[in-house]
Kinemage of the C-alpha trace (Angstrom):
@kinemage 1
@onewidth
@group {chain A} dominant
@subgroup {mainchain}
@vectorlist {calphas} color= white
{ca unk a 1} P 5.614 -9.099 25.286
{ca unk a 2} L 4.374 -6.887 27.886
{ca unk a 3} L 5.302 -3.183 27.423
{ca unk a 4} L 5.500 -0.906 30.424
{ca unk a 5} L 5.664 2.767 28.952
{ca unk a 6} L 6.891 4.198 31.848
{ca unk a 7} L 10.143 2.351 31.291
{ca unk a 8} L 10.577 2.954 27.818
{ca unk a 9} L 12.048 6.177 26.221
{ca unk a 10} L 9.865 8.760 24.435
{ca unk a 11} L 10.665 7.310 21.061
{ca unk a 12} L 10.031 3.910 22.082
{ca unk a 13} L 6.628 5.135 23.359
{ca unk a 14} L 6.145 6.766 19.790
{ca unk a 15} L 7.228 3.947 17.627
{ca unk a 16} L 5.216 1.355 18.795
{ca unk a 17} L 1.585 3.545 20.108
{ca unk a 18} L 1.977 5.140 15.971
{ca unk a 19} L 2.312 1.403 14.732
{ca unk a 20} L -0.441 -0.278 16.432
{ca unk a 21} L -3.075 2.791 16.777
{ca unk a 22} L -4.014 2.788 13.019
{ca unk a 23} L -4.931 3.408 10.410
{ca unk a 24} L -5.197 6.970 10.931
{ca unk a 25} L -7.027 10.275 9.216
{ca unk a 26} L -4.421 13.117 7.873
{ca unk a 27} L -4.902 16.859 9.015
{ca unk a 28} L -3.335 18.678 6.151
{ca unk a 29} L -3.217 21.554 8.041
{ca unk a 30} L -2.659 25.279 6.542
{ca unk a 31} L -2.460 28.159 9.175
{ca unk a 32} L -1.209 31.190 8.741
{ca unk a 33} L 1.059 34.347 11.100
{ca unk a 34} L 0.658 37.535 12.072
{ca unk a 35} L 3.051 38.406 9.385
{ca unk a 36} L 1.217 36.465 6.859
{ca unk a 37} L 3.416 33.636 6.740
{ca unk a 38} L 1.840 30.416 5.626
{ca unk a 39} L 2.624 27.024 6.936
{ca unk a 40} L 1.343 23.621 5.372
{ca unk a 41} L 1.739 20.696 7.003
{ca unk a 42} L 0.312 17.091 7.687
{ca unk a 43} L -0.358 15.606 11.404
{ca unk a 44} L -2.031 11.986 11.620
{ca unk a 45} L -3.065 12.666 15.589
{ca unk a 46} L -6.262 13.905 13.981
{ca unk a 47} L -10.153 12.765 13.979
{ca unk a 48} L -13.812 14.081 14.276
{ca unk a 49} L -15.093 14.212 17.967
{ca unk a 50} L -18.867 16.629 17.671
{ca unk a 51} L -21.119 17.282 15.070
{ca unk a 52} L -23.038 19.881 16.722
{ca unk a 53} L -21.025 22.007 17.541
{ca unk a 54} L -18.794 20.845 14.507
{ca unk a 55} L -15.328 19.916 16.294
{ca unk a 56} L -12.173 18.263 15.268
{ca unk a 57} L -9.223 18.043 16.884
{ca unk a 58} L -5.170 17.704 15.647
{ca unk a 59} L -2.023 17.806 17.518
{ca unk a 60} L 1.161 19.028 16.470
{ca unk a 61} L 2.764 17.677 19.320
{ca unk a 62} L 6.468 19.001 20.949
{ca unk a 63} L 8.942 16.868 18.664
{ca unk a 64} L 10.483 13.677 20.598
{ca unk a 65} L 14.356 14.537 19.443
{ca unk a 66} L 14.669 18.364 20.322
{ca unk a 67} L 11.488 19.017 22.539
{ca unk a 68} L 10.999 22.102 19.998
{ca unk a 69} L 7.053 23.157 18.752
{ca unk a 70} L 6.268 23.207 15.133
{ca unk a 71} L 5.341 26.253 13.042
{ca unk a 72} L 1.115 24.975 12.957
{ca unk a 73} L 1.383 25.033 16.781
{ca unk a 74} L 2.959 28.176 17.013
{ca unk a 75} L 1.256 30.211 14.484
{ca unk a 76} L -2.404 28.692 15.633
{ca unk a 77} L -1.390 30.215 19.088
{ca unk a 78} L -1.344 33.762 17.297
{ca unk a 79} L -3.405 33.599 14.715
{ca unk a 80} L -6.502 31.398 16.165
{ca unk a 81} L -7.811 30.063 12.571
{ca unk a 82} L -6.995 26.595 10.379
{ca unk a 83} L -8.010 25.453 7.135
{ca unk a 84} L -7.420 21.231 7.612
{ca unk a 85} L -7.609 19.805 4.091
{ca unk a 86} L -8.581 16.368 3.475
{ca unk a 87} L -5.648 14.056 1.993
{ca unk a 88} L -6.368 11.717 -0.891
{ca unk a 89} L -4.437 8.996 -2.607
{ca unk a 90} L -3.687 11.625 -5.468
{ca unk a 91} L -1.676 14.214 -3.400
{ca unk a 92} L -0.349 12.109 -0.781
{ca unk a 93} L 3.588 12.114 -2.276
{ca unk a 94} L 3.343 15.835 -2.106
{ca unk a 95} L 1.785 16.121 1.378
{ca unk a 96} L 4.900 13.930 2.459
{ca unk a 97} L 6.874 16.602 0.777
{ca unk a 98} L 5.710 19.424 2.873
{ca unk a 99} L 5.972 17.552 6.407
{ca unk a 100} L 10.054 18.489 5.605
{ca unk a 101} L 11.316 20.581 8.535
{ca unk a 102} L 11.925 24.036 6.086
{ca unk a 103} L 12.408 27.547 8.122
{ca unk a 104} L 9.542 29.278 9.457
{ca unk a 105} L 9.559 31.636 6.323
{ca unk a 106} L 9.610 28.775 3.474
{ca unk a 107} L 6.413 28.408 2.217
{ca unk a 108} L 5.170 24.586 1.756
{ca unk a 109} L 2.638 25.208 -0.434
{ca unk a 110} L 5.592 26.070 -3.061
{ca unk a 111} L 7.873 23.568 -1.917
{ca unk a 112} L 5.350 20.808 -2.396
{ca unk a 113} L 3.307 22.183 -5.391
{ca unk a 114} L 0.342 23.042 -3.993
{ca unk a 115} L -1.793 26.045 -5.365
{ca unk a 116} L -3.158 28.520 -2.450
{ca unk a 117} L -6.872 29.640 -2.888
{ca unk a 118} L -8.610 32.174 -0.322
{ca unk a 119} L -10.720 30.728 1.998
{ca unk a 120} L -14.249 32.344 2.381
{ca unk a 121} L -13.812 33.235 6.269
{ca unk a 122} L -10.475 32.472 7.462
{ca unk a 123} L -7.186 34.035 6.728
{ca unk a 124} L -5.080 31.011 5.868
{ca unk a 125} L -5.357 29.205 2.063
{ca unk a 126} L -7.125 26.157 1.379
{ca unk a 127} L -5.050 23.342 -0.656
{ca unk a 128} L -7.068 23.625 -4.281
{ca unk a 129} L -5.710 19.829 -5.094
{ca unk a 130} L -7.693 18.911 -2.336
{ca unk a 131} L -10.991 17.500 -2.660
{ca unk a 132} L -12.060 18.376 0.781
{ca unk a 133} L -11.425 21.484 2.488
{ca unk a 134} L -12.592 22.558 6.051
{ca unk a 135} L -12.517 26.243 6.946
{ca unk a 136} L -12.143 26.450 11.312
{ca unk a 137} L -11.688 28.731 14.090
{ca unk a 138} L -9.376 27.482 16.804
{ca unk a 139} L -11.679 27.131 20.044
{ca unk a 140} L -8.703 26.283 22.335
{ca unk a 141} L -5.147 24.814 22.346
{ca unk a 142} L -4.744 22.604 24.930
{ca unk a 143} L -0.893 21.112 26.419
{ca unk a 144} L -0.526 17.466 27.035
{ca unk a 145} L 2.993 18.364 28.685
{ca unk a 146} L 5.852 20.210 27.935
{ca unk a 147} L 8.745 17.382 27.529
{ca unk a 148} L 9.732 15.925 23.899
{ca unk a 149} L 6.380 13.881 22.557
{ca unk a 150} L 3.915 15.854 24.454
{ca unk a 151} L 0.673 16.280 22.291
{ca unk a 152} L -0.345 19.375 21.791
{ca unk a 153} L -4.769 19.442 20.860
{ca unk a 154} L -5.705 22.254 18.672
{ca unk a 155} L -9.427 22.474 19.508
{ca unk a 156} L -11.269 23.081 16.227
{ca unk a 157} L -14.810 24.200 15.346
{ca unk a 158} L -14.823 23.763 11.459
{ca unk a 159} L -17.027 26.864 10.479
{ca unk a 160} L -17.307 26.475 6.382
{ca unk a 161} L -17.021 22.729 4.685
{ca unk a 162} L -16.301 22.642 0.728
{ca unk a 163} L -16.388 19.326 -1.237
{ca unk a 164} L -15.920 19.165 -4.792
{ca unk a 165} L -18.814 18.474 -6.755
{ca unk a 166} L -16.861 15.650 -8.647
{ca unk a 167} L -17.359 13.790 -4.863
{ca unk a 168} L -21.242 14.400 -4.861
{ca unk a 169} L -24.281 12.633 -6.775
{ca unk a 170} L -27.244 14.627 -8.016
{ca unk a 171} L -28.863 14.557 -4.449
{ca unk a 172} L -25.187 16.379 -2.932
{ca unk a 173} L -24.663 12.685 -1.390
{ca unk a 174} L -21.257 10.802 -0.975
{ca unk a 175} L -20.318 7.385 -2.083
{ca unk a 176} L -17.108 6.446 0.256
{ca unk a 177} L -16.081 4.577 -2.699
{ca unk a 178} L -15.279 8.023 -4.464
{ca unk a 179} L -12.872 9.753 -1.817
{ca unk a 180} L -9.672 7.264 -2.100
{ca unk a 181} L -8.488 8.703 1.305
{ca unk a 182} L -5.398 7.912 2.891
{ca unk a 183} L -4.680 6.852 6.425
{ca unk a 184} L -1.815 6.884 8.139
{ca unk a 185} L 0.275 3.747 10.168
{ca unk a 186} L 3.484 3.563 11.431
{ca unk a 187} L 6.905 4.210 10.010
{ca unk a 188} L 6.432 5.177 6.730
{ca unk a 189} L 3.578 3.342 5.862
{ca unk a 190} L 0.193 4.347 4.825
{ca unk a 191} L -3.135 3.193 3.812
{ca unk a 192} L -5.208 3.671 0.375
{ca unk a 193} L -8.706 3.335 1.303
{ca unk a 194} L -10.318 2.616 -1.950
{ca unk a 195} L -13.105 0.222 -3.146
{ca unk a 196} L -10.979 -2.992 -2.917
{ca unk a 197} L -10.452 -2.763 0.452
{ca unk a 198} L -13.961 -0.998 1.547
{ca unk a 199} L -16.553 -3.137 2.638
{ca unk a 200} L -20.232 -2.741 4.860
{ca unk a 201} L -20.960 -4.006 8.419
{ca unk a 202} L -24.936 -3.588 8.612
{ca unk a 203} L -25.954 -2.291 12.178
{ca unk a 204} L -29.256 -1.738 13.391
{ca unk a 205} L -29.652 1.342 15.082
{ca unk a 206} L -33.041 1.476 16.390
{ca unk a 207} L -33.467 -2.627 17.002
{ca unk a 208} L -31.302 -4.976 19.221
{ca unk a 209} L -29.358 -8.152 17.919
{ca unk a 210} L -30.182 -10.731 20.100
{ca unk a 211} L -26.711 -11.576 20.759
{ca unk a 212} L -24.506 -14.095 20.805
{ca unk a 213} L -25.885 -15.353 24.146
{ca unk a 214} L -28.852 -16.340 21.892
{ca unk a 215} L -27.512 -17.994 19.699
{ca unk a 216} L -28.396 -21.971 19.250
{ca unk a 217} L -25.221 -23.668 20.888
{ca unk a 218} L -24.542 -25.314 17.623
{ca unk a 219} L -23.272 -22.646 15.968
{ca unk a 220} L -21.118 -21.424 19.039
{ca unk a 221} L -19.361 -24.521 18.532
{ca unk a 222} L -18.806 -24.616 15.218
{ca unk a 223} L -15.492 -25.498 13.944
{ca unk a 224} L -16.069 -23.700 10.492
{ca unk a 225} L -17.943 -19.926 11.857
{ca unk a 226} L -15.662 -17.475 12.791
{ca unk a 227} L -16.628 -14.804 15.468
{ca unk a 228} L -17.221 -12.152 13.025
{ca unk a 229} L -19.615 -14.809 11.175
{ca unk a 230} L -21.548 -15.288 14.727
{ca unk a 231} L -21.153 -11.905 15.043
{ca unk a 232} L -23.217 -11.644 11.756
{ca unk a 233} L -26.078 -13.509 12.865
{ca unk a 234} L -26.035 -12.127 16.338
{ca unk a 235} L -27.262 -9.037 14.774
{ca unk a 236} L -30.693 -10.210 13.745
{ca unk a 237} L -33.839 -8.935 16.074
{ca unk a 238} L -34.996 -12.542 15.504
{ca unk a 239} L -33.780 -15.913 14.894
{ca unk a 240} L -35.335 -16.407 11.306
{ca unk a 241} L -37.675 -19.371 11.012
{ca unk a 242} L -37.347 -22.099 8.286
{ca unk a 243} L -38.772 -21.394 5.135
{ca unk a 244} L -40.702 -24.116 3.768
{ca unk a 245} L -40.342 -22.891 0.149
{ca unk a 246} L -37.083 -22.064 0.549
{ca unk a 247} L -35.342 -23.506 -2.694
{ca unk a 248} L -31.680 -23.621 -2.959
{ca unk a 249} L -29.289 -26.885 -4.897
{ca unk a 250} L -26.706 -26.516 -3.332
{ca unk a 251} L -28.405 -27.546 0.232
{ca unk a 252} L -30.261 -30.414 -1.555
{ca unk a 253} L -26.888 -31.971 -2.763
{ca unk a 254} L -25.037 -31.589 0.563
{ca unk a 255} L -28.201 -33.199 2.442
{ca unk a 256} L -28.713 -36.105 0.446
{ca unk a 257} L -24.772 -36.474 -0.010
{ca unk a 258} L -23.704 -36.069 3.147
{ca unk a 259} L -27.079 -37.684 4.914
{ca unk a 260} L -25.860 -40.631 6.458
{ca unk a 261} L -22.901 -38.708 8.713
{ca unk a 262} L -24.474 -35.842 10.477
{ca unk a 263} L -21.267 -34.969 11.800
{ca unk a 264} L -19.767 -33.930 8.171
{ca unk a 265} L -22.871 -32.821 6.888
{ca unk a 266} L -23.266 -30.180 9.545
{ca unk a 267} L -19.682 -28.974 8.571
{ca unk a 268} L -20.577 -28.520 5.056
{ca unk a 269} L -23.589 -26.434 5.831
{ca unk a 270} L -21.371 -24.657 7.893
{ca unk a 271} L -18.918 -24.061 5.051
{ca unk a 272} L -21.835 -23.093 2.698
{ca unk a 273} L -22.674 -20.916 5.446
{ca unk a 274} L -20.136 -19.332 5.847
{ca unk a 275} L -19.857 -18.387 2.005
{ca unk a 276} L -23.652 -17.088 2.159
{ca unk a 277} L -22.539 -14.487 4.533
{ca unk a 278} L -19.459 -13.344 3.020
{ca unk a 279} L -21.865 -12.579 -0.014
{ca unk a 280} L -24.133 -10.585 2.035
{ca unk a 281} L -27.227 -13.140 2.088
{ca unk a 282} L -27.814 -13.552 5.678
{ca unk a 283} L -31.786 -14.704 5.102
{ca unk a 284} L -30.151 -17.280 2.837
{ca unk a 285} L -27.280 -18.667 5.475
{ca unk a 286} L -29.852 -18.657 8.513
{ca unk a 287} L -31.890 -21.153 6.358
{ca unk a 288} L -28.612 -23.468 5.650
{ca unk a 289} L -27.810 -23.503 9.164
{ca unk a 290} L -31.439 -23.906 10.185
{ca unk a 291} L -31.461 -27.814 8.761
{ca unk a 292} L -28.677 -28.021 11.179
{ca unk a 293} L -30.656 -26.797 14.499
């Protein structure tokens, strides 16, 4: 299907750009009047774009039904300061909780069960069931538009960053494993990010991977590697040579087994490829698939 947005309504556009851009980081965002009126609530239109200066960005865009701003938009316009507190697995049914449409004087921290604690610089509360809590000054507010949908970027420079120490090892490092955030999709689904579903993609940063255009025209063809396996051994500065004293059973049985059709040999190295590098042993699979070259 071919979707032309300019043809489809503004809750069309919504439905399917919040289903198929994600998973998406939560801004649980507290802000705060001139009154002193606090306002708690989550936006997924959220992410990191500097680290020097420090800057995030969120949008509390104009909602689609009513074309009407929401209290974060309107009280960052007078008071220019945000804390944006980091959702986990742990809070997320009460940060659902607080993204209900109360008046401008209901306080979601109560509705939702949060507990308020001052922030060092700013004026509004950081979330203390939060794990992760980022103190900001508003830089800018910039319109997308002014019809229904219309994003709404709240410029942030995040001035102060607290993590609790339960998320830090001795050296004040993080293991991603640890966090358990939560990202957000479309509808009502979400995402747990945890250690079943984490995993590595090593990437040189300094040293080129010689690409798939290097790449012996074997394994482009392969029937068995997928392109995220070529993509694997694309990333090496070198193409490995063969290891004379390279020792390994399995390879001996599937050589002399498979020895007298090449054709179904190469597939099995393939296949026993293919399981090297979903362990992590790239030396090991390059010296499979180099009895195959």
């Amino acid at each position: 299907m071919k979707f032309d947005l300019q043809q489809l309504k503004p809750a069309e556009k919504q439905y399917y750009l919040q289903h198929v851009i994600a998973p998406r980081p939560i801004c649980f965002a507290s802000t705060i009047d001139k009154k002193g009126n606090v306002n708690l609530s989550p936006f997924s239109f959220f992410n990191m774009f500097s680290a020097n200066p420090p800057v995030v960005i969120f949008s509390p865009s104009r909602r689609v039904r009513d074309n009407t701003t929401k209290h974060s938009l309107q009280n960052v316009l007078e008071v220019p300061e945000v804390v944006i507190n980091i959702v986990t697995e742990d809070i997320v049914q009460q940060v659902s909780l607080s993204s209900c449409e109360y008046p401008k004087d209901v306080n979601e921290f109560v509705k939702a069960g949060f507990t308020e604690i001052p922030a060092s610089i700013v004026k509004p509360p950081m979330v203390k069931e939060s794990k992760v809590n980022l103190e900001c000054k508003v830089l800018e507010v910039k319109s997308l538009g002014e019809e229904g949908g219309a994003g709404q970027l709240v410029i942030c420079e995040i001035l102060v960053l607290h993590i609790a120490d339960s998320l830090l090892d001795e050296n004040n490092k993080l293991d991603q494993r640890n966090i358990h955030h939560v990202a957000r999709l479309g509808g009502n689904w979400y995402a747990s990010i945890n250690a079943s579903n984490l995993f590595q993609v090593p990437k040189p940063n300094r040293e080129l991977g010689i690409g798939f255009d290097q790449l012996p025209e074997a394994l482009l063809k392969s029937k068995v590697l997928t392109g995220n396996d070529l993509g694997i051994l694309a990333n090496v500065e070198t193409i490995p040579t063969a290891n004379p004293g390279f020792d390994d059973n399995h390879l001996k049985q599937i050589v002399q087994y498979y020895s007298v059709n090449p054709a179904e040999m190469e597939k099995e190295l393939h296949l026993y490829a293919k399981k090297l590098l979903e362990k992590g042993d790239i030396a090991a699979a390059w010296q499979v698939l180099l009895t195959t070259i």
